[in-house]
N, C-alpha and C positions, 0 to 999 in steps of 0.2 A: 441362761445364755441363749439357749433356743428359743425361750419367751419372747424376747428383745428383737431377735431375727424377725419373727413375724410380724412382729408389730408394728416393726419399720417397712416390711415389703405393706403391708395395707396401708400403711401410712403414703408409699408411694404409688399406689394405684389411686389411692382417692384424690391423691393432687393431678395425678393422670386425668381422669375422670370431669375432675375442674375443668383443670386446661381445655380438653374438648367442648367442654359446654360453652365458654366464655367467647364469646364473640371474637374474633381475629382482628388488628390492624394492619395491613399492609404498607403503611407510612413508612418511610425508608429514613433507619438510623442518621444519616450526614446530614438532612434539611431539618433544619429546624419547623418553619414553617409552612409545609407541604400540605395539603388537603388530604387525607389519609382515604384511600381506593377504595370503591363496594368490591370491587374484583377482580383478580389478576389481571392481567391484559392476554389478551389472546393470540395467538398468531396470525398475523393478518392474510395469510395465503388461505388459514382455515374461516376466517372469520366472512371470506369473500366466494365459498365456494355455495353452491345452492345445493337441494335436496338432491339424491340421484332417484331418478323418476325410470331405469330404466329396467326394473323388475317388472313393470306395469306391459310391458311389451311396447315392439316399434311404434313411433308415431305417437304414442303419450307424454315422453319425457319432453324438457325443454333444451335437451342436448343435440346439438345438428349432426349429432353420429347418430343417432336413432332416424332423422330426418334421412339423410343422407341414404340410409341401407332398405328404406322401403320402395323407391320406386325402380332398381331393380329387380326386387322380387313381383314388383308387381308387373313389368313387362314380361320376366318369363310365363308367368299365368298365362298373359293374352295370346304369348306363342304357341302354347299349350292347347291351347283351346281349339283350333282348326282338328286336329288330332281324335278328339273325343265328341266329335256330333252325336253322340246316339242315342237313341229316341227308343224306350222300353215302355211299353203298354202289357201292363200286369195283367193277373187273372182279374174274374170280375170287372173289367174294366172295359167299358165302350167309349169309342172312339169315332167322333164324324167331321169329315170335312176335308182339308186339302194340306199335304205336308211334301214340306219343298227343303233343300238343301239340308242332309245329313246323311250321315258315311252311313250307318246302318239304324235300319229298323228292326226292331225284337216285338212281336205279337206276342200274348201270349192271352190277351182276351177277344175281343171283338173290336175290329176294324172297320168299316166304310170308308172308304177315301178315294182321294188321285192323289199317287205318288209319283214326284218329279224331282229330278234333279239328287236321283241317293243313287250310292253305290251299292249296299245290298240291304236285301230283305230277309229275313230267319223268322219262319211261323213255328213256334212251337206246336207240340204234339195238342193239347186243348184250345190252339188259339184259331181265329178264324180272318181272313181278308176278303173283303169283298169290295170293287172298285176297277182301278185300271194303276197299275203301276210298271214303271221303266225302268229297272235297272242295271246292272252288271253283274251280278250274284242274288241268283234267290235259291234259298235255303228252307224247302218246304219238307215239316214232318206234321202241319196240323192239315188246314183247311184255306185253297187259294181259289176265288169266283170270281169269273172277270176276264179284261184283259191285262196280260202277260208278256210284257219284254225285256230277254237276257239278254243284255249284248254279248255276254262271255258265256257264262255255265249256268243250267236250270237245275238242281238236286231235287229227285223226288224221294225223300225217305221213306220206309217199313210204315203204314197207315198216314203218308198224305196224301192227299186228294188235289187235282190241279184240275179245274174245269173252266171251259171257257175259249176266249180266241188266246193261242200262244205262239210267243215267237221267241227261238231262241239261238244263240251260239254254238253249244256245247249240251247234249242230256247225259244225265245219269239216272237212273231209275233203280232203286233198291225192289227185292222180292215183297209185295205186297202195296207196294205203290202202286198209285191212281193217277193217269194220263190222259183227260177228254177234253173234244172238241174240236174246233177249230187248229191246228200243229202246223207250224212251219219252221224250217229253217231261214234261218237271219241270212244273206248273201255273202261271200266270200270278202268282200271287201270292207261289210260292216265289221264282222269278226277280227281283222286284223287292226283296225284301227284301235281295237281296246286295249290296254296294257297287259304285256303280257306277263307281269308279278303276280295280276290276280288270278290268272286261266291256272298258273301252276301250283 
C-alpha cells in the first residue's frame, strides 16, 4: 500500500519536471488559427517607461526632474560665495605680488604684497607680511613690515611685532606685543564711516 503511494508521487514529480522543460505555447484555446506568442505581452505603461538614471545623481538621468532641481542648487552656491573670500596662505608657503578683494587674509607663511580692498588681516604666530596693506581689522600675533591701515581696530598680540608707517582706528596691544615706527591715529571722521558690527 505504501509502495504504491510513492510510486505515484515520483511518478508525479517527473511529469512535473517534463512540464517545466517543454517549451510553452501561448496560442489561445478559441482561435483555431492564431500564430502562437514568443511572449506574453507586456503591459504597455511598463513596456514605455525608460531606465531610472536617477541613482547616478542630478544632471545624469534623462528625467527633467533631475533637470529641473539643479539650477537651484546651483544659484544658491553663487550666493554663497560673496560670503567666504578667504585667502589662507599656509606654513611653508611664500607669497608675492598684489591681492585685491577678499573679506579676510590668514598668513601663516610668508607674505610680500599690496593688499587692497580686504576687510581683515590675521598673521598667525610663525607667519610673516611684509608690503603695505589697508584694511578694517588686522589681527597680528606673527610678524607685520610695512605700511599699515586700520580703519577700525589694529590687535597686537602676546609676541607680534608691528613695524613700520601705521595708521589706525582703534589699538589694542596685549603684554608682550611689539608697536614701531611711524603711529598715527586715523581722524575722527575716517573711524566713523566704518561699520560699526565690526569695531564691536
Amino acid at each position: 500500500m505504501f509502495g504504491k503511494k510513492r510510486d505515484d508521487e515520483i511518478a508525479a514529480e517527473q511529469a512535473k519536471e517534463t512540464a517545466e522543460a517543454s517549451p510553452r505555447n501561448y496560442q489561445r484555446s478559441d482561435t483555431a488559427g492564431a500564430q502562437p506568442a514568443s511572449r506574453p505581452a507586456l503591459n504597455p505603461e511598463i513596456a514605455r517607461r525608460g531606465p531610472d538614471l536617477s541613482v547616478f545623481g542630478p544632471g545624469r538621468g534623462a528625467q527633467p526632474a533631475a533637470a529641473t532641481s539643479t539650477p537651484p542648487r546651483a544659484t544658491s552656491t553663487a550666493s554663497m560665495e560673496p560670503e567666504h573670500k578667504k585667502l589662507i596662505v599656509g606654513r611653508d608657503i611664500s607669497l608675492n605680488g598684489e591681492i585685491r578683494t577678499c573679506d579676510t587674509l590668514v598668513v601663516e607663511g610668508r607674505v610680500e604684497a599690496v593688499l587692497q580692498d580686504c576687510k581683515n588681516i590675521e598673521i598667525m604666530a610663525p607667519g610673516e607680511f611684509k608690503g603695505a596693506a589697508e584694511v578694517d581689522v588686522a589681527d597680528i600675533s606673527g610678524r607685520f613690515d610695512g605700511d599699515l591701515s586700520c580703519r577700525q581696530r589694529l590687535i597686537v598680540r602676546a609676541g607680534g611685532k608691528v613695524l613700520g608707517k601705521i595708521r589706525y582706528g582703534q589699538l589694542e596691544i596685549e603684554r608682550g606685543g611689539v608697536l614701531s615706527g611711524e603711529v598715527e591715529v586715523l581722524p575722527e571722521a575716517q573711524i566713523v564711516q566704518a561699520p560699526t558690527a565690526a569695531v564691536g
